[in-house]
C-alpha positions as CSV (number, residue, x, y, z in Angstrom):
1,X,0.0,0.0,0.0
2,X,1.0,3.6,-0.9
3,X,0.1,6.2,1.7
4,X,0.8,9.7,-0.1
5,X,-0.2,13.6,0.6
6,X,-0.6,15.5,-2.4
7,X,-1.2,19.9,-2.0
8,X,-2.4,21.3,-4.9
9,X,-3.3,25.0,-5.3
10,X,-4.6,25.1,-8.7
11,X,-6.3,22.9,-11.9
12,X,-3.3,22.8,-13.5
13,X,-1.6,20.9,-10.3
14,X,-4.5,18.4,-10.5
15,X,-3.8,17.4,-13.8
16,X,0.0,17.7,-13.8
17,X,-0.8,14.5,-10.6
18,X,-3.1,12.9,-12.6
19,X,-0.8,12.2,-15.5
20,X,1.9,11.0,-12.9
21,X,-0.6,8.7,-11.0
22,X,-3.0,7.4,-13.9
23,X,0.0,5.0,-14.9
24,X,0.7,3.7,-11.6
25,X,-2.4,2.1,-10.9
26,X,-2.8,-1.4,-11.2
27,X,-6.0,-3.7,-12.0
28,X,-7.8,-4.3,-9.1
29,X,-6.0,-1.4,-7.3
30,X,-7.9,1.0,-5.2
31,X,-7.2,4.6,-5.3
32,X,-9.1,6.6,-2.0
33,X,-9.3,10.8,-1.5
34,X,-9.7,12.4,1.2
35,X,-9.9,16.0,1.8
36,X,-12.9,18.5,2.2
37,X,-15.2,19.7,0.5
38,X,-14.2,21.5,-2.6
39,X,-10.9,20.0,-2.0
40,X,-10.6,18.6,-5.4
41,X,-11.1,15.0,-4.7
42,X,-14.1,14.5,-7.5
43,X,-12.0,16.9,-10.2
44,X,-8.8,14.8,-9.6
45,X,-10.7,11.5,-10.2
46,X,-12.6,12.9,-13.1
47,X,-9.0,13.7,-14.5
48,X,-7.6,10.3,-13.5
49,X,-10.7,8.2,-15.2
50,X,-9.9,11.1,-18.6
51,X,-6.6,10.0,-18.3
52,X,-7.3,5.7,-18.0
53,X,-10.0,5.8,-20.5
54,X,-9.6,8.5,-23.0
55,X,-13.0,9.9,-22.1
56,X,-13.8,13.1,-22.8
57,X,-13.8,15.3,-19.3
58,X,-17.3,16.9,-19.5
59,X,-18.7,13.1,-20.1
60,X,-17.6,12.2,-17.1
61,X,-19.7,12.7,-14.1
62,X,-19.6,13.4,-10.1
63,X,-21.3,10.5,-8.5
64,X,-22.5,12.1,-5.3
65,X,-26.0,11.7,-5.5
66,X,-25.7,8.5,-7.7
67,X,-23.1,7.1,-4.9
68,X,-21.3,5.4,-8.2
69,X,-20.7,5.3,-11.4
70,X,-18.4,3.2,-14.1
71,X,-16.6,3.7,-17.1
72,X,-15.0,1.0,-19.2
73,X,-12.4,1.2,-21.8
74,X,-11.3,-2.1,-23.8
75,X,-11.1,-4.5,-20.9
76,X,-10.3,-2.3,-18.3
77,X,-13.6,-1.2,-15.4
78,X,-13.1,1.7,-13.8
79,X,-16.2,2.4,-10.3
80,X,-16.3,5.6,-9.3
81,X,-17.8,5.7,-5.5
82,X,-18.2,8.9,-3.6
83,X,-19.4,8.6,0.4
84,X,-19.6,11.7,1.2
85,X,-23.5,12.2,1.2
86,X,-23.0,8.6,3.5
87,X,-24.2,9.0,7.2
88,X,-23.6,6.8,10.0
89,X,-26.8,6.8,12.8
C-alpha cells in the first residue's frame, strides 16, 4: 500500500498528478481521497478516469447523489464511488 499527501493549489496541479498517478495504478487497485469539500477530490478522479479511458472530461460525471458510477475502456472497469452524502446513525 502507498500512503501519499498530495497539496495542490490550482487545476493545473491536479492534472500535472493525474498524468503522474493514472500509470501507476494497477487492475484491481484501489485509489481513496480524502480531503474537504471543494478540496478537489471528484476533479482529480474525473481527471484520473480522462486519463485511463480516453473519455472526454465533460462526459464524465460526479457520483455524489448516484453514490457510483463506471466507465470502461477495452477490458479495463473503472467504479467511481463517492461517500460523502453517507451518514452513520
Amino acid at each position: 500500500m502507498i500512503h501519499s499527501k498530495y497539496i495542490s493549489q490550482n487545476l493545473s496541479d491536479l492534472e500535472k498528478l493525474s498524468k503522474e498517478l493514472a500509470p501507476l495504478l494497477n487492475e484491481g487497485g484501489v485509489v481513496t481521497l480524502n480531503g474537504q469539500i471543494g478540496a478537489g477530490k471528484t476533479t482529480l478522479a474525473k481527471l484520473i478516469i480522462q486519463q485511463l479511458t480516453q473519455t472526454p472530461l465533460e462526459d464524465i460525471v460526479s457520483p455524489t447523489f448516484n453514490l457510483y458510477h463506471t466507465y470502461n475502456k477495452d477490458n479495463l472497469e473503472i467504479a467511481h464511488y463517492d461517500f460523502t452524502e453517507l451518514r452513520v446513525n
